[in-house]
C-alpha positions as a Markdown table, in Angstrom:
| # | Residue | x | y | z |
|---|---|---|---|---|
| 1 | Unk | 136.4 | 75.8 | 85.3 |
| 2 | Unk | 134.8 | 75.8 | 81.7 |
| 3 | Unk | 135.6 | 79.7 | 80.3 |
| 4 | Unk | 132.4 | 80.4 | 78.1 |
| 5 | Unk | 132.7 | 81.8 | 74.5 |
| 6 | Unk | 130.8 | 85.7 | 74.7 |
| 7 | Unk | 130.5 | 85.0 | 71.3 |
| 8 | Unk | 128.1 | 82.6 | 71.4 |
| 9 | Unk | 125.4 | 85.1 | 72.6 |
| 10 | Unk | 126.2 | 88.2 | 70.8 |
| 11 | Unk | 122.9 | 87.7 | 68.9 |
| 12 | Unk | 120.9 | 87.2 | 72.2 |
| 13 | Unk | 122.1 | 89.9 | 74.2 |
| 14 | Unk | 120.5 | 92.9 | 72.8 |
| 15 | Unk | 116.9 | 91.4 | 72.7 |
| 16 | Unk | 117.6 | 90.8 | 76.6 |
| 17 | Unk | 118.5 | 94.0 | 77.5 |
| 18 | Unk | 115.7 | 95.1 | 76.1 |
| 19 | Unk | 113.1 | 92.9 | 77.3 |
| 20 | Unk | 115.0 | 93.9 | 81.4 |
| 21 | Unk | 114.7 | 97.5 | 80.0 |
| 22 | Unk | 110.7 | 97.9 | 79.2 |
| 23 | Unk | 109.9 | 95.3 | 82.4 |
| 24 | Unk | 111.9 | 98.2 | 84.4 |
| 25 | Unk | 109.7 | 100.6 | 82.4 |
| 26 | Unk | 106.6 | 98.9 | 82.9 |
| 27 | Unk | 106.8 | 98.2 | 86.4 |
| 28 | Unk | 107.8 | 102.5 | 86.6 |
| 29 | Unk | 104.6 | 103.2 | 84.8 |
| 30 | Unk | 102.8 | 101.1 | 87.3 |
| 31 | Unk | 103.7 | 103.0 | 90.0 |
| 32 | Unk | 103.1 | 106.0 | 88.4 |
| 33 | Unk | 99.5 | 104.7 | 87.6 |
| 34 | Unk | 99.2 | 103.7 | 91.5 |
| 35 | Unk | 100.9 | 106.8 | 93.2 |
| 36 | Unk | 98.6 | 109.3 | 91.8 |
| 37 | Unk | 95.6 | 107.7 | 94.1 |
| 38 | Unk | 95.3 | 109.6 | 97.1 |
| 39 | Unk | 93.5 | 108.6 | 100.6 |
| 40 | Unk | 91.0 | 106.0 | 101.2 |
| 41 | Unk | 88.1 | 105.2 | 103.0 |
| 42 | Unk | 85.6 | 102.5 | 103.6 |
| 43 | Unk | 82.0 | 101.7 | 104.4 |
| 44 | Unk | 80.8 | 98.8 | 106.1 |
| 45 | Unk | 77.2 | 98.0 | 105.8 |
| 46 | Unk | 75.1 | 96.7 | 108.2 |
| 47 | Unk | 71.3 | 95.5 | 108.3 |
| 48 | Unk | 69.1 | 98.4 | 110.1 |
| 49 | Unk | 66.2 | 97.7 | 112.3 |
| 50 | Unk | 63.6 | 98.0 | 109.2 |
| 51 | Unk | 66.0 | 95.1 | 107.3 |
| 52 | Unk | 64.0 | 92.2 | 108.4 |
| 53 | Unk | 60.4 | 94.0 | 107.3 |
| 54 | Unk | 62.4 | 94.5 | 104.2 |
| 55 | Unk | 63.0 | 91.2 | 104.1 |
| 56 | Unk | 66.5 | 92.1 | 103.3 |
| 57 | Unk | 69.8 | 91.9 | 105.4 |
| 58 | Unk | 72.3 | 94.2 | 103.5 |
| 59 | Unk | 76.0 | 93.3 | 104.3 |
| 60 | Unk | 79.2 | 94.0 | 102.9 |
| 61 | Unk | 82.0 | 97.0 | 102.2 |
| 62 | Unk | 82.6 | 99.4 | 100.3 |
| 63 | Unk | 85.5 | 101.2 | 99.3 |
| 64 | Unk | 85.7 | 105.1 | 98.4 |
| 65 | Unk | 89.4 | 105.6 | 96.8 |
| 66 | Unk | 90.2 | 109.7 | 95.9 |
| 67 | Unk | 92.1 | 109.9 | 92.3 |
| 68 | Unk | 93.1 | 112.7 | 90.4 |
| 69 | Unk | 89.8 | 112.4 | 88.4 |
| 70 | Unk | 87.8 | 111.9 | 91.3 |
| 71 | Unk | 86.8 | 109.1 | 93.4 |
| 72 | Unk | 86.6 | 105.3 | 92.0 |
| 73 | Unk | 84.1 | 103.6 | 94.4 |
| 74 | Unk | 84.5 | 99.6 | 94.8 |
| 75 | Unk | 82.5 | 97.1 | 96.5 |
| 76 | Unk | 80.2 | 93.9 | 97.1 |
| 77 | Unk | 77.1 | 93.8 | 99.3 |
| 78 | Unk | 75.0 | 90.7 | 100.2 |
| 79 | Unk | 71.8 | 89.8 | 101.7 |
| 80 | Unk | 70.2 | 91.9 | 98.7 |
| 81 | Unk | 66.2 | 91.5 | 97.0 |
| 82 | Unk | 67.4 | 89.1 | 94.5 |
| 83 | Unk | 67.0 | 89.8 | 91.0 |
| 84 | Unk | 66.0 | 93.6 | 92.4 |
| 85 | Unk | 67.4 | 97.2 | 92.1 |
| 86 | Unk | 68.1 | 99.2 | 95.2 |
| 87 | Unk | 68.4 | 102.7 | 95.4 |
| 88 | Unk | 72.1 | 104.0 | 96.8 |
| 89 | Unk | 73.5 | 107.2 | 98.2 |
| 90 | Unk | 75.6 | 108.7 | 100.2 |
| 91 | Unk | 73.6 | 110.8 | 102.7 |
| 92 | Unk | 74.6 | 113.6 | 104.9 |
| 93 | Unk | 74.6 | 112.2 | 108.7 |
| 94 | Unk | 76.6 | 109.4 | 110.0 |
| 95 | Unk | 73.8 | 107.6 | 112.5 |
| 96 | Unk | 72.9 | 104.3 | 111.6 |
| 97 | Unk | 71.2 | 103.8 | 114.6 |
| 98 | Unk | 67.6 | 102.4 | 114.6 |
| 99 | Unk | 65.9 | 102.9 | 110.9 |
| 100 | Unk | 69.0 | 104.9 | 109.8 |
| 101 | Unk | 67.0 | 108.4 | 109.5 |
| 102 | Unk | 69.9 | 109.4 | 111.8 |
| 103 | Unk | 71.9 | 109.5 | 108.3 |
| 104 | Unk | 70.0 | 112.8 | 107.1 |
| 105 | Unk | 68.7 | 113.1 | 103.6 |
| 106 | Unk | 71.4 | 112.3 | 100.4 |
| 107 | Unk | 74.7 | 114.2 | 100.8 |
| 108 | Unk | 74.5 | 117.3 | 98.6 |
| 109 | Unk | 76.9 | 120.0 | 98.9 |
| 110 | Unk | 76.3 | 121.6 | 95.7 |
| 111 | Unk | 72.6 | 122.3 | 96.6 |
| 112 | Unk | 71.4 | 120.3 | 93.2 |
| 113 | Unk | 68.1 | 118.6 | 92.5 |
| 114 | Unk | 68.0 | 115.2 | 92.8 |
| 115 | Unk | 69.1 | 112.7 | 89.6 |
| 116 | Unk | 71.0 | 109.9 | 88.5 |
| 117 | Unk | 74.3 | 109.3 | 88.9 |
| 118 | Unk | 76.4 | 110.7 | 85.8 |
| 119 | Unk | 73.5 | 112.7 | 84.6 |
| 120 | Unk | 73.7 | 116.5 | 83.5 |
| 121 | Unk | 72.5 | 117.6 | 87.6 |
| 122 | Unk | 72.3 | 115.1 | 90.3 |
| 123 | Unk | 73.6 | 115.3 | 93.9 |
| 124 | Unk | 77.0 | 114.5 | 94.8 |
| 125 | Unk | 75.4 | 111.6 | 96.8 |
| 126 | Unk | 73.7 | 109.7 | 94.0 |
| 127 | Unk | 75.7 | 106.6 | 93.6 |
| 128 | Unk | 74.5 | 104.4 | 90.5 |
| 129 | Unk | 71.7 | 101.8 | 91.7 |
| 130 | Unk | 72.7 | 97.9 | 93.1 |
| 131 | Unk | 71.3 | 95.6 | 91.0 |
| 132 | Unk | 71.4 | 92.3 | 92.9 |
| 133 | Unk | 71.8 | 89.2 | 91.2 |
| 134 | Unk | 69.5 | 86.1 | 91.5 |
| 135 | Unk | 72.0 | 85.5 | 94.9 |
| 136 | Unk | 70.9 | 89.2 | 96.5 |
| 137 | Unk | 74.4 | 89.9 | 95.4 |
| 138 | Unk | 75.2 | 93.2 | 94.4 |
| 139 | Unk | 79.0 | 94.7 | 93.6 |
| 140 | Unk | 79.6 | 98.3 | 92.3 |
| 141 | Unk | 82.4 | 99.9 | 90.3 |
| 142 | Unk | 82.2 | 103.6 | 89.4 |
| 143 | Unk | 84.3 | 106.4 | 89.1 |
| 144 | Unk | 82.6 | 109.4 | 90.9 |
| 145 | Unk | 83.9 | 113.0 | 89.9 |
| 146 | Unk | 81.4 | 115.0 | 92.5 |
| 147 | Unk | 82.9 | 113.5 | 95.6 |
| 148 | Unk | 86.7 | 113.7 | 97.3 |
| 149 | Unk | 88.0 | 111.3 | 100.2 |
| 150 | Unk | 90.4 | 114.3 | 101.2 |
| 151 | Unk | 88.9 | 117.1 | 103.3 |
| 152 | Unk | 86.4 | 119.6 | 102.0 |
| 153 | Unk | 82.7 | 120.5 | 101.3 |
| 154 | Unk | 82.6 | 117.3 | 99.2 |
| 155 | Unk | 83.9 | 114.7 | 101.6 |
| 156 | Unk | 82.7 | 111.4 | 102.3 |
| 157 | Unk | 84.7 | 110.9 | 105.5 |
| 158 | Unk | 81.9 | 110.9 | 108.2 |
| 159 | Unk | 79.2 | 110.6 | 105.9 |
| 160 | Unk | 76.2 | 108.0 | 106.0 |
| 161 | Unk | 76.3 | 105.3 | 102.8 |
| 162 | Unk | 72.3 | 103.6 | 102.4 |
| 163 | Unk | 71.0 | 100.8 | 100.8 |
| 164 | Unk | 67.8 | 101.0 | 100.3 |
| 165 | Unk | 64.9 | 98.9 | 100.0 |
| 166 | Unk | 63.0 | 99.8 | 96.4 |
| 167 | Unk | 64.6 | 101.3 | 93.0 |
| 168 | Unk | 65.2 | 104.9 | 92.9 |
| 169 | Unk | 63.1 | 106.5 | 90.4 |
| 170 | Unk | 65.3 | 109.1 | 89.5 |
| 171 | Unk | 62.7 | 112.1 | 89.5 |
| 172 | Unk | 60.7 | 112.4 | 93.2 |
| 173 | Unk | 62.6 | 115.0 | 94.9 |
| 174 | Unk | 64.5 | 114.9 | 96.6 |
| 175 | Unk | 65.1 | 111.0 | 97.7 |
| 176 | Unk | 63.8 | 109.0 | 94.1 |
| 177 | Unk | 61.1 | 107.8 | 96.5 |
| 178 | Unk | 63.7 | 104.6 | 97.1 |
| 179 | Unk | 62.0 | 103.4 | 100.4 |
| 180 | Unk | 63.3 | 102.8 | 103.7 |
| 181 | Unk | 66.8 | 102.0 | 104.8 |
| 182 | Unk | 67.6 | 98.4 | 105.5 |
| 183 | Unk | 71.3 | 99.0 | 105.1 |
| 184 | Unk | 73.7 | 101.6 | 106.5 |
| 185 | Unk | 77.2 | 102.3 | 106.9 |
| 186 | Unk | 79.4 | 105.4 | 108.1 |
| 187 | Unk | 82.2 | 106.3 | 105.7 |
| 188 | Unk | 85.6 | 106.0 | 107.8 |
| 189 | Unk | 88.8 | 106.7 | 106.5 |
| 190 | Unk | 91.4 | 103.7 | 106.1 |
């Protein structure tokens, strides 16, 4: 067996050790990135019996994850107006049954007007608007600081998530006049 000359990669060590150290680092930060997201839940939408009049068949999930700056909400929905905006919120009840009226007006804890999303007063349940694309495709990535996965007055666990048929307007209180409900999930957690 060949002994091999150390000497030969003197120069090359120190630049390896380094590159093993700041992957170790690296990877160490990524956790720590990762283990500050708390619970999850998800929503999986369905069409509603006023989806066909719509003209619409909403399908798809959507995924509510808790942070420590709030709640970063994720997810794709098909079967959308193409080329339109739809109004959506998380609303108070959990039926989806029928028309979805069973899911209560917008979820609103804090007893606010109605707005838009990231606006000075809105209510916790005014998620930015879908705007499907010229597939009825719509996907959604937001960070959302007035709503919590984990228990409490601003949970989303057991609450109704709507797609609905026309644009919300931002101003009608206290819906945004956005139509009727073709889509409709209940928020479950993971």
């Amino acid at each position: 067996m060949e002994n091999i000359n150390m000497k030969k990669f003197k120069g090359v060590l120190p630049p390896l050790r380094a590159v093993a150290v700041t992957s170790s680092l690296l990877g160490l930060a990524g956790c720590a990135v990762y283990s500050d997201a708390g619970p999850s839940a998800v929503g999986v939408i369905a069409p509603t019996s006023v989806a066909t009049a719509a003209s619409m068949s909403p399908q798809g999930s959507v995924r509510f994850q808790q942070r420590a700056d709030g709640v970063f909400v994720t997810g794709r929905i098909t079967g959308l107006r193409p080329n339109q905006e739809h109004g959506f919120h998380v609303h108070e009840g959990a039926d989806c049954a029928g028309d979805a009226l069973g899911t209560k007006g917008h979820f609103n804890p804090d007893a606010a007007p109605h707005g838009k999303h990231g606006a000075a007063v809105h209510h916790a349940g005014d998620l930015p608007a879908l705007k499907a694309d010229g597939n009825g495709v719509a996907e959604i990535k937001v960070l959302v600081k007035k709503l919590t996965v984990t228990a409490g007055p601003a949970s989303v666990v057991g609450k109704g998530l709507i797609v609905h048929r026309d644009p919300d307007d931002y101003t009608t209180q206290p819906t945004g006049n956005a139509g009727p409900r073709p889509g409709c999930a209940v928020i479950r957690l993971e």
